[in-house]
C-alpha positions, 0 to 999 in steps of 0.5 A: 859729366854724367855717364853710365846709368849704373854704378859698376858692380855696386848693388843698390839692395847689398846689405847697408854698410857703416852708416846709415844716410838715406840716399840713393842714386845713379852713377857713372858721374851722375852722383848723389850725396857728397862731401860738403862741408859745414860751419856754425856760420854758414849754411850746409851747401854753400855753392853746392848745386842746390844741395838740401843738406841741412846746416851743423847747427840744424843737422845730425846731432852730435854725441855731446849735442855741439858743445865744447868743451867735451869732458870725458871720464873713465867710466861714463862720460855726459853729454849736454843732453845729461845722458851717458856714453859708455867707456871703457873703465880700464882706458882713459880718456874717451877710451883711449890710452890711460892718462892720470885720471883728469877729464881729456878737454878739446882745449889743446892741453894734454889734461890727462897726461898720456902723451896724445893731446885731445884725444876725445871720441865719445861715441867711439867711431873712430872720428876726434871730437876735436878735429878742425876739419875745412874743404876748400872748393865745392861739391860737384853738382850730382849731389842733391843732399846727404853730403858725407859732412852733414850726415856722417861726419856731424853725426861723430862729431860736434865740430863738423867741418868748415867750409873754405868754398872760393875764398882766398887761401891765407895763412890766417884763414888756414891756420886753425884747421888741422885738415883739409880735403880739397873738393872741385877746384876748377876754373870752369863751372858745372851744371847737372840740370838746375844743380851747379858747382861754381867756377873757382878762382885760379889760386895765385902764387901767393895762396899756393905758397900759403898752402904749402907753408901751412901743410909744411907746419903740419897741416894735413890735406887730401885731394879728390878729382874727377867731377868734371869731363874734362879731367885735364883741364881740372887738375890744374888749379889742384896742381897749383897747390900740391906743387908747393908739396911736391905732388899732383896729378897727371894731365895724361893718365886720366879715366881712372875707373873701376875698383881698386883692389891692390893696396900697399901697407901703410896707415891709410890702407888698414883694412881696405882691400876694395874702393870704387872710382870712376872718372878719376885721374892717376896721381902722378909724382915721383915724390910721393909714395904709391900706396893703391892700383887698380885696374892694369896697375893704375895708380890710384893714391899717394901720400907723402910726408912734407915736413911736418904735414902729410898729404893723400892724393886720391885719384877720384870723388866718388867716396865724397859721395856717402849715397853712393857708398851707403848700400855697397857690400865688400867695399871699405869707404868708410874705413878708407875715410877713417883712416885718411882723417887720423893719418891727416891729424897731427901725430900727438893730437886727436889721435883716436881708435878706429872701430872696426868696420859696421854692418846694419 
């Protein structure tokens, strides 16, 4: 639900941080961009308020142009725009560790034999090319284009991600993506103006456990919180998944805001010290590790490790909405997203160099 007019302590002129997606916005709850997600098969947006992001096909180019395979060389590596991509020629594959030599393909198979399957970056922005990524749920409706997916996760990567919306969870449909970041999941619909995210279907006892079976086999989830004004009633439907893996969020400690400036060592956090919320819900599990405070000592995030998988809890949405973030200075969002998405991947598997941090 919309609030204040002002982002707290954010500055709309601060110089430009990592990315460039030419947005802006107000805040409170009253956001603009977000993370969306997209498919080769579905439009950008879908069910996300009438967003104006465009689809992976027609979006952002990627730095092989969307093919696969994508073939890295030590030294240079072509894209199917026929240019280069420079390589360090000391590493291997994609800049990574060194292999024997033999081109890194996204196919699953360690080509070059360094230990780490599909270890491919071509434009060294600490994203893998060859990362299956999917969201389930939808965009909150403060979003009117410029969602994270479209913009800036398309411009690092040609798979972009696969957008799950309101279908029924399967161990078929999950199967093939390696991480997921839930979006809004609630029962209930919301409206900002013409702009609407759609009620979700309550997830039965069987999707639920399709859920945890597919986290426990080593799939990697993050949940985000906090698109609605009735944050109680929100993380309902969200628990119903997390509980599978030991976690969820508080029905009491809600009204997470402010910034969260105390941060706990762990791969996730490298490098973070400071992160906006604002209308978020503390996680809330004695099975989950605690790893960010804010304000009065609020927990803000935890993860943990299920089985195979692991699991990020963060207390807020505000980082699924790249124009809100864009312009802020002193803030790590896009080091905090990079992060969260290799620690989500599995351990041997697309595990790739994170930059430091951009500034334009």
């Amino acid at each position: 639900m919309p609030r204040s007019t002002e982002l707290l302590g954010l500055s709309t002129i601060a110089l430009a941080a990592w990315v460039a997606v030419a947005c802006s916005s107000d805040d409170g709850d009253d956001k603009v961009g977000g993370l969306g997600a997209q498919s080769s098969g579905a439009s950008a947006g879908v069910g996300h308020g009438g967003s104006s992001a465009s689809s992976s096909t027609g979006g952002a180019s990627s730095s092989t142009g969307g093919t696969t395979p994508i073939v890295v060389m030590g030294g240079s590596s072509s894209g199917a725009t026929g240019g280069t991509i420079a390589v360090d020629p000391q590493a291997g594959a994609g800049g990574q560790t060194p292999g024997n030599g033999t081109p890194e393909v996204c196919d699953g198979v360690d080509n070059d034999q360094n230990g780490i399957v599909d270890d491919v970056d071509l434009g060294h922005d600490g994203v893998c090319d060859c990362l299956n990524i999917g969201t389930i749920g939808q965009i909150g409706p403060w979003s009117t284009g410029g969602n994270i997916f479209a913009e800036w996760l398309d411009a690092r990567s040609p798979l972009g991600a696969v957008a799950l919306d309101d279908q029924v969870l399967t161990p078929a449909v999950l199967s093939p993506l390696q991480v997921i970041v839930v979006l809004h999941v609630d029962e209930t619909a919301i409206s900002n103006g013409s702009l609407m995210a759609a009620a979700h279907h309550a997830f039965s006892d069987d999707e639920a456990t399709a859920f945890g079976d597919w986290v426990k086999h080593g799939g990697g989830v993050m949940t985000t919180i906090g698109y609605t004004g009735n944050e109680s009633a929100e993380v309902v439907n969200v628990n119903r998944l997390l509980g599978t893996v030991g976690m969820g969020y508080s029905t009491t400690d809600i009204d997470l805001s402010g910034f969260v400036t105390e941060w706990m060592a762990h791969p996730v956090t490298m490098g973070v010290s400071n992160i906006f919320t604002d209308n978020g819900v503390e996680p809330d599990s004695a099975g989950g590790t605690t790893v960010a405070r804010g304000a009065d000592g609020r927990i803000a995030l935890q993860v943990s490790e299920a089985e195979a998988g692991h699991v990020v809890v963060w207390g807020d949405e505000w980082i699924t909405y790249d124009s809100e973030w864009v312009d802020v200075e002193n803030q790590q969002v896009e080091t905090f997203w990079l992060n969260i998405l290799k620690w989500l991947s599995p351990p041997k598997t697309c595990q790739v160099p994170i930059p430091p941090p951009r500034v334009r």
